[in-house]
Biotite code that builds the C-alpha atoms (Angstrom):
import biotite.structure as struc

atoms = struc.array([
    struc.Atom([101.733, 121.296, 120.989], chain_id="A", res_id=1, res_name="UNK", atom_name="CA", element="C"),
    struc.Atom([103.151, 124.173, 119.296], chain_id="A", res_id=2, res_name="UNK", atom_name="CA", element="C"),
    struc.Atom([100.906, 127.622, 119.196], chain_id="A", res_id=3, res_name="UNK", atom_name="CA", element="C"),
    struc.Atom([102.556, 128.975, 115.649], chain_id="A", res_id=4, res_name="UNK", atom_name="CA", element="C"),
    struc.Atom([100.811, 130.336, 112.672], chain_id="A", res_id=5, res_name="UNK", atom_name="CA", element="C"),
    struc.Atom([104.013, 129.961, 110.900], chain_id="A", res_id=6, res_name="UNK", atom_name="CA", element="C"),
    struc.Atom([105.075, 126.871, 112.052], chain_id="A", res_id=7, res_name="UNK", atom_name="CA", element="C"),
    struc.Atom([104.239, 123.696, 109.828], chain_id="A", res_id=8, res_name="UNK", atom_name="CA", element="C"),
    struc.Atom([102.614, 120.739, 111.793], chain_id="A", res_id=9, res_name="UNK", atom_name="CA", element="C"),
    struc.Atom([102.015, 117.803, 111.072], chain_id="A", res_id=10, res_name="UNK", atom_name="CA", element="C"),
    struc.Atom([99.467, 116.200, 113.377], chain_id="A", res_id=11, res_name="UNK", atom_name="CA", element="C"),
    struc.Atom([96.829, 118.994, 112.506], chain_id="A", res_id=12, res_name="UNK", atom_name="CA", element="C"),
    struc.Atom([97.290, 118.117, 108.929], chain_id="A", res_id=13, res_name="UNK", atom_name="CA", element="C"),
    struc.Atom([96.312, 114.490, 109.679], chain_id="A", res_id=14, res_name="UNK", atom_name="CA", element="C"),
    struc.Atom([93.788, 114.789, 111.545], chain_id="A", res_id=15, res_name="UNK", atom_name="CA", element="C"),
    struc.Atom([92.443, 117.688, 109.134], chain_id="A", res_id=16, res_name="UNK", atom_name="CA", element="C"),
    struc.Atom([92.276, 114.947, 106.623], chain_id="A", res_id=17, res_name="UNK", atom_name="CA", element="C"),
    struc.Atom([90.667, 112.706, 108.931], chain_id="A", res_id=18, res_name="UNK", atom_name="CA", element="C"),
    struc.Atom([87.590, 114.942, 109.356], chain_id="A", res_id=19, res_name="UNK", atom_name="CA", element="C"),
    struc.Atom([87.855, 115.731, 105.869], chain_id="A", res_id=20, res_name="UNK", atom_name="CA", element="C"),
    struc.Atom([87.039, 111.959, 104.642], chain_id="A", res_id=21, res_name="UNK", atom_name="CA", element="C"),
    struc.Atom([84.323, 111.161, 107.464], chain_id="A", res_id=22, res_name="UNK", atom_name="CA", element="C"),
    struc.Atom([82.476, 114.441, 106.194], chain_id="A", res_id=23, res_name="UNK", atom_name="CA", element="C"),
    struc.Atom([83.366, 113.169, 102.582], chain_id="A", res_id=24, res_name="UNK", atom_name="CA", element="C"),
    struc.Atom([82.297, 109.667, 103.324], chain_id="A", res_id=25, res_name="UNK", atom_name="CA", element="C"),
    struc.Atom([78.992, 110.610, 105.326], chain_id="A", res_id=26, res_name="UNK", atom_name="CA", element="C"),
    struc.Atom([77.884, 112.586, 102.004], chain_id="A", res_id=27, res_name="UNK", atom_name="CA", element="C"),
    struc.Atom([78.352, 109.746, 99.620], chain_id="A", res_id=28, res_name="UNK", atom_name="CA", element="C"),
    struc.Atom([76.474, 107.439, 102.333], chain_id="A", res_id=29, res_name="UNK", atom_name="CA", element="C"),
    struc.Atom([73.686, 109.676, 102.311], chain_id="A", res_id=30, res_name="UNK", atom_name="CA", element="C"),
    struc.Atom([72.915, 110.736, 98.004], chain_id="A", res_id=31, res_name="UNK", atom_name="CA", element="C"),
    struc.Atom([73.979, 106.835, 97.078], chain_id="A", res_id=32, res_name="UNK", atom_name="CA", element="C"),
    struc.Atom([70.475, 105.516, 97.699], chain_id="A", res_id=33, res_name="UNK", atom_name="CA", element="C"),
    struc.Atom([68.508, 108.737, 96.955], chain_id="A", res_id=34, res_name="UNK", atom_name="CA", element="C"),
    struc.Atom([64.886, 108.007, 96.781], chain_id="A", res_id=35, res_name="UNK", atom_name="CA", element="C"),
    struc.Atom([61.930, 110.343, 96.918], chain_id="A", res_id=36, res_name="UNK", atom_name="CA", element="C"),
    struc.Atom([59.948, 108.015, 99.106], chain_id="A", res_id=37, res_name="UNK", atom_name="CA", element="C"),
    struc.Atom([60.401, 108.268, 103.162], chain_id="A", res_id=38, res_name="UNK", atom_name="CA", element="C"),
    struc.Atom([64.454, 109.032, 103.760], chain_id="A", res_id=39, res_name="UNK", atom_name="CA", element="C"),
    struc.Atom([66.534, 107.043, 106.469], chain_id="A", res_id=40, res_name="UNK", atom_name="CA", element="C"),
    struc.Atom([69.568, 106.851, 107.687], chain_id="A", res_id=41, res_name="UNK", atom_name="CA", element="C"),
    struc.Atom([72.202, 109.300, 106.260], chain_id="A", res_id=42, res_name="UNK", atom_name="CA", element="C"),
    struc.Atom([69.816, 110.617, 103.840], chain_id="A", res_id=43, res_name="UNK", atom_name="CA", element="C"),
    struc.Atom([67.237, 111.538, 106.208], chain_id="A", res_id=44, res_name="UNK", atom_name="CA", element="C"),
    struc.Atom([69.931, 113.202, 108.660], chain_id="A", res_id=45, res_name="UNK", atom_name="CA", element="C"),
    struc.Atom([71.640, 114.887, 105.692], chain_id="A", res_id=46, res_name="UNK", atom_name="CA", element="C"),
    struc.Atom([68.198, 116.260, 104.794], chain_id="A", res_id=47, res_name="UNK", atom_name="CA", element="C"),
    struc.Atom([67.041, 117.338, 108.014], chain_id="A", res_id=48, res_name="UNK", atom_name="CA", element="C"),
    struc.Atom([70.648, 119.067, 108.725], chain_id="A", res_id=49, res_name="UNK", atom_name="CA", element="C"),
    struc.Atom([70.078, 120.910, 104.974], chain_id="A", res_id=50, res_name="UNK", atom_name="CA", element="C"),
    struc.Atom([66.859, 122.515, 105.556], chain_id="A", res_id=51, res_name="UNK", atom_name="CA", element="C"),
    struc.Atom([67.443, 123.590, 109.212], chain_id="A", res_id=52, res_name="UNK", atom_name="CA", element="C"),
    struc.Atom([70.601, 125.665, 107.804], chain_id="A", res_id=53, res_name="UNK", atom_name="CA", element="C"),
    struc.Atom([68.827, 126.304, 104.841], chain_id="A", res_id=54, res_name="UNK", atom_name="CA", element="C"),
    struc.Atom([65.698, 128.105, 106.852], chain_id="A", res_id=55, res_name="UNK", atom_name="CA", element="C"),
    struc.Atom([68.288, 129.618, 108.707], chain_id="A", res_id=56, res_name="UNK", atom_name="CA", element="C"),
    struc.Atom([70.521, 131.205, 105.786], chain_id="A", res_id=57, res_name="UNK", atom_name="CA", element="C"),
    struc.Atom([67.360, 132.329, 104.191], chain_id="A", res_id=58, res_name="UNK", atom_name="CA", element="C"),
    struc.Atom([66.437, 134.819, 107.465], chain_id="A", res_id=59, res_name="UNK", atom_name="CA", element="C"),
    struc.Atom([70.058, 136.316, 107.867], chain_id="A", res_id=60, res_name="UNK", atom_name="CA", element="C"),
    struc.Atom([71.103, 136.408, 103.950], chain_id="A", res_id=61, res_name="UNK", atom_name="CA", element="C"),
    struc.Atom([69.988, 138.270, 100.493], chain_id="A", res_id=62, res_name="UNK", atom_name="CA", element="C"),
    struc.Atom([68.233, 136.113, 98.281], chain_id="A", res_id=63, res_name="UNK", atom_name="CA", element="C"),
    struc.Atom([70.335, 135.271, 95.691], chain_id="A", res_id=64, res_name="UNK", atom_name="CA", element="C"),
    struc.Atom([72.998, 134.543, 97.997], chain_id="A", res_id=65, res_name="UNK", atom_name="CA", element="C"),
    struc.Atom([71.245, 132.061, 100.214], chain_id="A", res_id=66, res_name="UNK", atom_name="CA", element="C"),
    struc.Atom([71.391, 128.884, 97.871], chain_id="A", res_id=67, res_name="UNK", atom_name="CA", element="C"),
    struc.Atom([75.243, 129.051, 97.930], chain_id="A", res_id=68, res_name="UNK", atom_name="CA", element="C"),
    struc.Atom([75.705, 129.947, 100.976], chain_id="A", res_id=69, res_name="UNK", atom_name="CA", element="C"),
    struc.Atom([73.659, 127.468, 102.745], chain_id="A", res_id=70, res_name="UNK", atom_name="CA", element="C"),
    struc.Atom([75.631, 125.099, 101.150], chain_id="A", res_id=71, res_name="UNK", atom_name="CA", element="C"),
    struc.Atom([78.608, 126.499, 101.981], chain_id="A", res_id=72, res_name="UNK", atom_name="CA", element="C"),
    struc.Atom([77.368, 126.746, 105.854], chain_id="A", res_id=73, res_name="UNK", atom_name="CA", element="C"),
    struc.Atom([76.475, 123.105, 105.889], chain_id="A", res_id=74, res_name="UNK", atom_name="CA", element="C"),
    struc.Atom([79.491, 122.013, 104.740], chain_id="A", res_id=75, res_name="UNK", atom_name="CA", element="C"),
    struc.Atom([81.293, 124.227, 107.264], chain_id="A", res_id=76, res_name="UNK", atom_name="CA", element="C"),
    struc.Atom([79.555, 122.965, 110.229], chain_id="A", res_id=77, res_name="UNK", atom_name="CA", element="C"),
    struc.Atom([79.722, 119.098, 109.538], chain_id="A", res_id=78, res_name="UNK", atom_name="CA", element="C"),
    struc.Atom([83.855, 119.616, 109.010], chain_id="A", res_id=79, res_name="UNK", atom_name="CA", element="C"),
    struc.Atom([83.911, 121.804, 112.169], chain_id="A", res_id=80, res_name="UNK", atom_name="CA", element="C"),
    struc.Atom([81.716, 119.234, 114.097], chain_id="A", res_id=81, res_name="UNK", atom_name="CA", element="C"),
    struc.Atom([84.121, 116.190, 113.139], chain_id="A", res_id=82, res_name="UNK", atom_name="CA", element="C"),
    struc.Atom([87.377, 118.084, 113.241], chain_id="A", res_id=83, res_name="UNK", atom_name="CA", element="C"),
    struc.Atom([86.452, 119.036, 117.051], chain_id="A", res_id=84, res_name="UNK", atom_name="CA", element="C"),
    struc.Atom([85.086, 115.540, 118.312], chain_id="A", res_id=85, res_name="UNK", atom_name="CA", element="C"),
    struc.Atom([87.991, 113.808, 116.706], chain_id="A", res_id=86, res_name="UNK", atom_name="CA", element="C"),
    struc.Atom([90.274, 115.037, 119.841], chain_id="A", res_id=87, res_name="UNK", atom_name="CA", element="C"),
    struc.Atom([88.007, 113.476, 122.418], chain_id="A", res_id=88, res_name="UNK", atom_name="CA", element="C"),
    struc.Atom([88.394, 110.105, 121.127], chain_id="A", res_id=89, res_name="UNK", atom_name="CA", element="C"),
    struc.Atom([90.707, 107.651, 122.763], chain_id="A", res_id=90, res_name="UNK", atom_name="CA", element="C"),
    struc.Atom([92.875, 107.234, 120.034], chain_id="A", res_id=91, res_name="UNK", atom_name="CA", element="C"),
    struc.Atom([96.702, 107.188, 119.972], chain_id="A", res_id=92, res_name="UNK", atom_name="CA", element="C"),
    struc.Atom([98.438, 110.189, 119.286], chain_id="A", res_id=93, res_name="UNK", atom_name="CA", element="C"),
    struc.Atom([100.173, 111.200, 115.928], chain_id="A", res_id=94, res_name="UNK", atom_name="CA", element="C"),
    struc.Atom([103.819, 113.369, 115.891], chain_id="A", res_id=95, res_name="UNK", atom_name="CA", element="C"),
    struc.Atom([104.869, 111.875, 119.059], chain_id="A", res_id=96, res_name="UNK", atom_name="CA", element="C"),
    struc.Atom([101.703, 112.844, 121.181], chain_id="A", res_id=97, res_name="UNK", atom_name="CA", element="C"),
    struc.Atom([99.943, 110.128, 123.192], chain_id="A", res_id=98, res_name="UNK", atom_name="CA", element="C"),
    struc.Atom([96.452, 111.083, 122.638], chain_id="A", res_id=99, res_name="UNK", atom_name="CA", element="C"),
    struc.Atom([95.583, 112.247, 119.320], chain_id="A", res_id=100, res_name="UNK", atom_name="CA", element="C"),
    struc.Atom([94.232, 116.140, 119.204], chain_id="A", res_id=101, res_name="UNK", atom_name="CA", element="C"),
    struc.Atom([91.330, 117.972, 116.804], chain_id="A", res_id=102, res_name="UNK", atom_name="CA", element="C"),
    struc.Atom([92.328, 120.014, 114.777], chain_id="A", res_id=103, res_name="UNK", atom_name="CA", element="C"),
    struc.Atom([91.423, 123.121, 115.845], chain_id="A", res_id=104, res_name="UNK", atom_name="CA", element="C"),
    struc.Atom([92.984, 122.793, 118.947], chain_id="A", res_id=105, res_name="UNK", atom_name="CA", element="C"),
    struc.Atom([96.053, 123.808, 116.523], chain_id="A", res_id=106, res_name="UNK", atom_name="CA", element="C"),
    struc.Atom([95.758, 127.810, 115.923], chain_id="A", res_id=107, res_name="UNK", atom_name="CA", element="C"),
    struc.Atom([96.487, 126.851, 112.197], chain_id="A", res_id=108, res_name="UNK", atom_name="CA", element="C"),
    struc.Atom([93.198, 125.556, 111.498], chain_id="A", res_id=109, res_name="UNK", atom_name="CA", element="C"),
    struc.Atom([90.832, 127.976, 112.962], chain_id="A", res_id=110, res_name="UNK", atom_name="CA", element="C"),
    struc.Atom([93.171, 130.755, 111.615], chain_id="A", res_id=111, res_name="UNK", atom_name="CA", element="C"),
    struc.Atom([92.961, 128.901, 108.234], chain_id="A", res_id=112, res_name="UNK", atom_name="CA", element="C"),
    struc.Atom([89.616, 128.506, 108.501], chain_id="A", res_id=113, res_name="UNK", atom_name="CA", element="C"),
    struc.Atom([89.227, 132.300, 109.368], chain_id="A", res_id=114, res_name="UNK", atom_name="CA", element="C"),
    struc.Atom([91.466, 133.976, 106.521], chain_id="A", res_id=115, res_name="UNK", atom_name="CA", element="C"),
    struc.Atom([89.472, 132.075, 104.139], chain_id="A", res_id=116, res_name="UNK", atom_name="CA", element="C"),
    struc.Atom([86.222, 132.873, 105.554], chain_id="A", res_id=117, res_name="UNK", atom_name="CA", element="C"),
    struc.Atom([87.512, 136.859, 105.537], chain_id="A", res_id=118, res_name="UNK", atom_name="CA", element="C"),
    struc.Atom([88.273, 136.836, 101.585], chain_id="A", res_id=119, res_name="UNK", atom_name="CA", element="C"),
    struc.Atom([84.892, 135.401, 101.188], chain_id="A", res_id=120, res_name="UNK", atom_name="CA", element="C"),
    struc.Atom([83.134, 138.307, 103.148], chain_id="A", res_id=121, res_name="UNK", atom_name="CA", element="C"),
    struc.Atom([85.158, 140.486, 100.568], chain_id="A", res_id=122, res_name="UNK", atom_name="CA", element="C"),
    struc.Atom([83.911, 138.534, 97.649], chain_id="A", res_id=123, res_name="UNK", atom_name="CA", element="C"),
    struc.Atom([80.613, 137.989, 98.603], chain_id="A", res_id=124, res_name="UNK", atom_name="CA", element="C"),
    struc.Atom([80.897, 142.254, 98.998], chain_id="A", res_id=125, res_name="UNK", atom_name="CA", element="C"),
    struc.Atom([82.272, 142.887, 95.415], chain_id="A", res_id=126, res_name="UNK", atom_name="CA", element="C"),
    struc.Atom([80.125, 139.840, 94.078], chain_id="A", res_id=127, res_name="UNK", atom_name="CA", element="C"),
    struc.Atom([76.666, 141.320, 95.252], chain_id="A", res_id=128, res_name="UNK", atom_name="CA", element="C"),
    struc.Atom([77.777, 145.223, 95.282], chain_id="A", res_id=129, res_name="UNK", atom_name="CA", element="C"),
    struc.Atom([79.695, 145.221, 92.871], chain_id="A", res_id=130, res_name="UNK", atom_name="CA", element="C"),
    struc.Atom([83.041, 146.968, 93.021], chain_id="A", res_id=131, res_name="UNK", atom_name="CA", element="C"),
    struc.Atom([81.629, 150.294, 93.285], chain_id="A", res_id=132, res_name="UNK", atom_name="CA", element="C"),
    struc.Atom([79.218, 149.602, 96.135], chain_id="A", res_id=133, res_name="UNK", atom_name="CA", element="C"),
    struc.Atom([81.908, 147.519, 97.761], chain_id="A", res_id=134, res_name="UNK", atom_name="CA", element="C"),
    struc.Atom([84.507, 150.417, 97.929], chain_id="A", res_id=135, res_name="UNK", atom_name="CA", element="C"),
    struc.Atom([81.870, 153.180, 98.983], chain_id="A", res_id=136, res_name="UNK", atom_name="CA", element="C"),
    struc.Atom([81.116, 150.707, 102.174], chain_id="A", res_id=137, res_name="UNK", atom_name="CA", element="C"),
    struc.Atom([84.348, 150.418, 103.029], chain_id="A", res_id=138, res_name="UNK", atom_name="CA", element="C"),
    struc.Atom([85.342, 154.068, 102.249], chain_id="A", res_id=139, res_name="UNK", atom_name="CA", element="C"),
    struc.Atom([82.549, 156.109, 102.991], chain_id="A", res_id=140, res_name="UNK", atom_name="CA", element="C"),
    struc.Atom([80.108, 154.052, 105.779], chain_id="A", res_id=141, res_name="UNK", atom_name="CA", element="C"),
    struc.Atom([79.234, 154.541, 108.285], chain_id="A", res_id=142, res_name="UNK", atom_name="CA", element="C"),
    struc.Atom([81.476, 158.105, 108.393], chain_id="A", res_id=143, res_name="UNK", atom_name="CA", element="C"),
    struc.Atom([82.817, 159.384, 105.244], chain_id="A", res_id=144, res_name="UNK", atom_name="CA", element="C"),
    struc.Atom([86.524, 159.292, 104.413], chain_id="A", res_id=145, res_name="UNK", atom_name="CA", element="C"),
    struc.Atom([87.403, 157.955, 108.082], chain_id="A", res_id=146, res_name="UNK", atom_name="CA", element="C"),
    struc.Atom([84.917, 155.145, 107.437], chain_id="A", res_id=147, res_name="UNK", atom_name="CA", element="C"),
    struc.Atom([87.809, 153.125, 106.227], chain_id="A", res_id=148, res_name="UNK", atom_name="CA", element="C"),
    struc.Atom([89.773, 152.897, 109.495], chain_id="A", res_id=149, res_name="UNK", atom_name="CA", element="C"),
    struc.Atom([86.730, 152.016, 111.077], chain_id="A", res_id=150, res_name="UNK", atom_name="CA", element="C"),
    struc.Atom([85.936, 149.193, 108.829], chain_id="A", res_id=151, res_name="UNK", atom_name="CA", element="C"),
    struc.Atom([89.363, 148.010, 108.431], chain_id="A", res_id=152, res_name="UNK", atom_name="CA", element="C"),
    struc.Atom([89.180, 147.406, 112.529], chain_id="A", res_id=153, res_name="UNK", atom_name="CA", element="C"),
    struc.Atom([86.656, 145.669, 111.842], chain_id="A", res_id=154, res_name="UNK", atom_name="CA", element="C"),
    struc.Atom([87.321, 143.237, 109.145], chain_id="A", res_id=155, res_name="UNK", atom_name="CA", element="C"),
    struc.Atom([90.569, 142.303, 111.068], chain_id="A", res_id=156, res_name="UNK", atom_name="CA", element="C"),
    struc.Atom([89.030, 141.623, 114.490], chain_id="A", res_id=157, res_name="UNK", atom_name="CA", element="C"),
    struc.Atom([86.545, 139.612, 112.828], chain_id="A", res_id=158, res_name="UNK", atom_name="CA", element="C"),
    struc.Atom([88.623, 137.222, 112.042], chain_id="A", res_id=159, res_name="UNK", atom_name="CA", element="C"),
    struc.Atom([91.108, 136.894, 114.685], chain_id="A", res_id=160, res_name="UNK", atom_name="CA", element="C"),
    struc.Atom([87.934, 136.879, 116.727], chain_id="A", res_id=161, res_name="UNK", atom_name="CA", element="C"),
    struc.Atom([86.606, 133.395, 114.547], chain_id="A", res_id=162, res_name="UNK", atom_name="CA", element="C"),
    struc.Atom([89.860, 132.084, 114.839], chain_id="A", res_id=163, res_name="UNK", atom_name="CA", element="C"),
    struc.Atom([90.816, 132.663, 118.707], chain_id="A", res_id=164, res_name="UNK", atom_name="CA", element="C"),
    struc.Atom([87.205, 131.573, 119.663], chain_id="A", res_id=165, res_name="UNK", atom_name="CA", element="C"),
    struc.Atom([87.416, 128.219, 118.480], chain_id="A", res_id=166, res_name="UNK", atom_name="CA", element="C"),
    struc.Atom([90.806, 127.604, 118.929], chain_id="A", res_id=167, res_name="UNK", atom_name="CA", element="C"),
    struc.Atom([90.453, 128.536, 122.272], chain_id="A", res_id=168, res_name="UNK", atom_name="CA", element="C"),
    struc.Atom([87.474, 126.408, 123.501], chain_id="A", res_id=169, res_name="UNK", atom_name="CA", element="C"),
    struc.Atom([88.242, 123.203, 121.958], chain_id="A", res_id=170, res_name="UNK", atom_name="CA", element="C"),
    struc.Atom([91.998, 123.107, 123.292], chain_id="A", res_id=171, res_name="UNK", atom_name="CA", element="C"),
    struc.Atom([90.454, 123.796, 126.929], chain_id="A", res_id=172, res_name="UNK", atom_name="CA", element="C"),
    struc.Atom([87.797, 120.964, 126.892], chain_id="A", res_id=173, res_name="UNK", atom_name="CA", element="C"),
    struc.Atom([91.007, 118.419, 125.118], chain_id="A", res_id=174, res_name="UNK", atom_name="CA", element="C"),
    struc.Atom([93.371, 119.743, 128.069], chain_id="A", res_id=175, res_name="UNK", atom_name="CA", element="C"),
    struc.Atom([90.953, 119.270, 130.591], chain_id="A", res_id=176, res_name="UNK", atom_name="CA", element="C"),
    struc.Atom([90.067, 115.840, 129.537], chain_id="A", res_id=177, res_name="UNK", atom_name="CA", element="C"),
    struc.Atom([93.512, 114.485, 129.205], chain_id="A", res_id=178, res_name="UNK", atom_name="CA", element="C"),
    struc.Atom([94.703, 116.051, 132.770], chain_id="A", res_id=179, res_name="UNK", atom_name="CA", element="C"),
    struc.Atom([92.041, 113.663, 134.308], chain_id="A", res_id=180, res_name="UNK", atom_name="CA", element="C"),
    struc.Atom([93.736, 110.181, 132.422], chain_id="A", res_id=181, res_name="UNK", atom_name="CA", element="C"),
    struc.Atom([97.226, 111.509, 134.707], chain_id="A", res_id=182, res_name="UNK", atom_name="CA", element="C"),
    struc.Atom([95.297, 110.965, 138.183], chain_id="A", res_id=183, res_name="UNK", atom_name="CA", element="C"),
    struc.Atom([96.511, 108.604, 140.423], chain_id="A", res_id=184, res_name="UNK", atom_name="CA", element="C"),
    struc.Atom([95.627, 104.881, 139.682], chain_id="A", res_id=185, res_name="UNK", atom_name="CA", element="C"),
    struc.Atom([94.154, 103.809, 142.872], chain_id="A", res_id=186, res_name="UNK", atom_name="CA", element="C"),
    struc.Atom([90.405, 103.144, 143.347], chain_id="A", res_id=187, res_name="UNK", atom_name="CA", element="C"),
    struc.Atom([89.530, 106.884, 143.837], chain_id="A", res_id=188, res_name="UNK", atom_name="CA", element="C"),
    struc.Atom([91.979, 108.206, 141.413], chain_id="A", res_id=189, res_name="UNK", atom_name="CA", element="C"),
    struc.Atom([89.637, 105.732, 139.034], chain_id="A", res_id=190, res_name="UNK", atom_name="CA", element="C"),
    struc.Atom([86.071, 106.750, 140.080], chain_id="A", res_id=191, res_name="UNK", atom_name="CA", element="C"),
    struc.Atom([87.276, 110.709, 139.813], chain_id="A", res_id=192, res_name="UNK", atom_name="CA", element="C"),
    struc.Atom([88.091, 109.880, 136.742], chain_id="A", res_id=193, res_name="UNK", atom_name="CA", element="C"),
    struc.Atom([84.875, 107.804, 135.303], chain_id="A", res_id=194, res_name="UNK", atom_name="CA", element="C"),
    struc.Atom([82.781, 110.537, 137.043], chain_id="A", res_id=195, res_name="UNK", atom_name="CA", element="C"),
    struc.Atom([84.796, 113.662, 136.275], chain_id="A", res_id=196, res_name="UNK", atom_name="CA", element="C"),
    struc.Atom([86.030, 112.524, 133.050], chain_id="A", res_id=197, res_name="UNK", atom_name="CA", element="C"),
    struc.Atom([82.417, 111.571, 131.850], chain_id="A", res_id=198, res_name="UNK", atom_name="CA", element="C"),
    struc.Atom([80.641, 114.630, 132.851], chain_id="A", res_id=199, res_name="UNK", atom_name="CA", element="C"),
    struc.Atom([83.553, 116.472, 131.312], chain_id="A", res_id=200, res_name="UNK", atom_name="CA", element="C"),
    struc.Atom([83.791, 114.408, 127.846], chain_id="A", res_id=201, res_name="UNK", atom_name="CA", element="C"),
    struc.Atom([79.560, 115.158, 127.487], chain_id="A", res_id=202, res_name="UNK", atom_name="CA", element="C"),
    struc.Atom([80.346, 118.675, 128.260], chain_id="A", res_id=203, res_name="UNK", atom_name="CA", element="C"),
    struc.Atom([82.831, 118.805, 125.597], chain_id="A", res_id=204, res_name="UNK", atom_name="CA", element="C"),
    struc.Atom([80.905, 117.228, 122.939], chain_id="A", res_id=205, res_name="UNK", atom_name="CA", element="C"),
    struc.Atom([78.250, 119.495, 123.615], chain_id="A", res_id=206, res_name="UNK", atom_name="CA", element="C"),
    struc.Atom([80.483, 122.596, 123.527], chain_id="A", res_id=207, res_name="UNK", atom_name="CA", element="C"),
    struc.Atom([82.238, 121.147, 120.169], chain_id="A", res_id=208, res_name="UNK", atom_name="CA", element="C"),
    struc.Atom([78.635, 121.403, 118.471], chain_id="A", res_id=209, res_name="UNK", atom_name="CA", element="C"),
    struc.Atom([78.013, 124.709, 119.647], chain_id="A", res_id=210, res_name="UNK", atom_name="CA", element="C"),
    struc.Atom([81.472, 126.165, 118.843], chain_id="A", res_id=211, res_name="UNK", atom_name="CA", element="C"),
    struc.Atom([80.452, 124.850, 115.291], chain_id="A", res_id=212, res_name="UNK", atom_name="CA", element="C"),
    struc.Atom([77.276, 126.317, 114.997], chain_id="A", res_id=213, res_name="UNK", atom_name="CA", element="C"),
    struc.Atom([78.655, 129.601, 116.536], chain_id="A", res_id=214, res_name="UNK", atom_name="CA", element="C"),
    struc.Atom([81.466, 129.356, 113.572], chain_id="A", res_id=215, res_name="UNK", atom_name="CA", element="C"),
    struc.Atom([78.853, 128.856, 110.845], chain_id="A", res_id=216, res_name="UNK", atom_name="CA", element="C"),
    struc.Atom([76.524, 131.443, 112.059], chain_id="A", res_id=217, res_name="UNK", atom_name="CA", element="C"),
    struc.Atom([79.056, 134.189, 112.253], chain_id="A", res_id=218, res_name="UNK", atom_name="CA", element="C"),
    struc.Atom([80.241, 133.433, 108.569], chain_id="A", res_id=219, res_name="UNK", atom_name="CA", element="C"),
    struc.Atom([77.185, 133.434, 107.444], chain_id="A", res_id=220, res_name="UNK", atom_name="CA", element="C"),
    struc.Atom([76.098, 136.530, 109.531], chain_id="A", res_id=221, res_name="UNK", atom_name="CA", element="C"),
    struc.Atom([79.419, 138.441, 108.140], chain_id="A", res_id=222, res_name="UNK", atom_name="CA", element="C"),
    struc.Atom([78.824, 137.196, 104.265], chain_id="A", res_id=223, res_name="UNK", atom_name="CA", element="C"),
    struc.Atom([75.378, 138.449, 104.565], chain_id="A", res_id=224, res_name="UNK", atom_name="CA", element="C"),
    struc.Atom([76.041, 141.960, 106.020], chain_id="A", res_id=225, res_name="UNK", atom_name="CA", element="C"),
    struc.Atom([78.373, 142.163, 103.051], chain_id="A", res_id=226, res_name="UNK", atom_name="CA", element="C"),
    struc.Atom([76.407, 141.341, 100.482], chain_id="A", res_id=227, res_name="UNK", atom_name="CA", element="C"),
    struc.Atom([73.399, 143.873, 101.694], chain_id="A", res_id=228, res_name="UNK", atom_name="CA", element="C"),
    struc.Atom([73.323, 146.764, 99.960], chain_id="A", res_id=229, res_name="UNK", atom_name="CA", element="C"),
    struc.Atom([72.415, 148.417, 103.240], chain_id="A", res_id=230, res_name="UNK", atom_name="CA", element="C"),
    struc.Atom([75.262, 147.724, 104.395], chain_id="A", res_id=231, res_name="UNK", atom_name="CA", element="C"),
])
């Protein structure tokens, strides 16, 4: 595995793709028997997963943002939720790997994910601010004239923070997993690894949702402190 942001690579593009058609393929499943009677199935997850984020958007964000952006966020955390399960699946590797690995346990994707995310705080700024408003926060708050060295720290640890986060969590649960399928093949070399690998793999899936949520959140958070005026 190679940690580059310059690098190209092409297992992390697969997979990528991968998450990118479940995602695409749960969404048809779910609106291609829309009814206004009881939903089940896809629809009725879909549903439930949409007004959870949207109650949730609608706290943290201005108003006329919130429609947009919950949309965005729920379409954010279903790709991040895929893309980081995908590596703790027991499928063959791709690139000359022998276990395939998420995405974002490539620093590409979470830093993709995280330079995109940063020009949409900046839109979302000059969108709702307009320009004017968006240059006075950077310029002038919260201390005049040096204001902009203090937000410019900011907007660049935020996200190399996103992107290091995520990065960093999901390649630790993948490398701990996989170091348990190289333990000696004798009887207790198997039960460590049914019991250790187990606990581990439900541990993982657990942090993969949260690290997605956490993701979301923060973008949202971010796009909303932007787009205040208070701000």
């Amino acid at each position: 595995m190679v940690f580059s942001l310059t690098q190209f690579e092409w297992p992390p593009f697969y997979t990528g793709l991968l998450a990118m058609l479940v995602v695409l393929a749960f969404g048809l499943a779910a609106v291609r028997n829309v009814t206004s009677a009881v939903p089940s199935g896809a629809q009725n997850l879909l549903e439930s997963a949409l007004e959870t984020f949207q109650e949730l958007v609608e706290q943290m964000a201005p108003k006329e943002l919130a429609p947009n952006l919950t949309l965005l966020a729920l379409t954010l955390f279903l790709l991040l939720v895929v893309a980081n399960i995908v590596g703790l699946l027991p499928l063959p590797g791709i690139g000359g790997t022998r276990w395939i690995h998420s995405p974002t346990a490539f620093l590409s994707m979470p830093a993709g994910l995280a330079i995109v995310i940063f020009l949409l705080i900046q839109w979302s700024g000059i969108k709702y601010k307009g320009l004017g408003g968006f240059l006075v926060g950077w310029f002038w708050r919260p201390i005049p004239v040096f204001g902009f060295i203090v937000n410019a720290l900011e907007q660049l640890v935020m996200p190399v923070s996103l992107a290091f986060r995520l990065f960093g969590n999901i390649l630790a649960g993948e490398l701990v997993l996989r170091m348990t399928t190289n333990l000696p093949h004798d009887w207790a070399g198997w039960i460590v690894v049914v019991v250790v690998g187990t606990a581990w793999l439900i541990f993982s899936l657990v942090i993969s949702l949260i690290q997605a949520l956490i993701f979301t959140i923060l973008m949202v958070a971010y796009m909303s402190i932007q787009a205040s005026n208070e701000h």
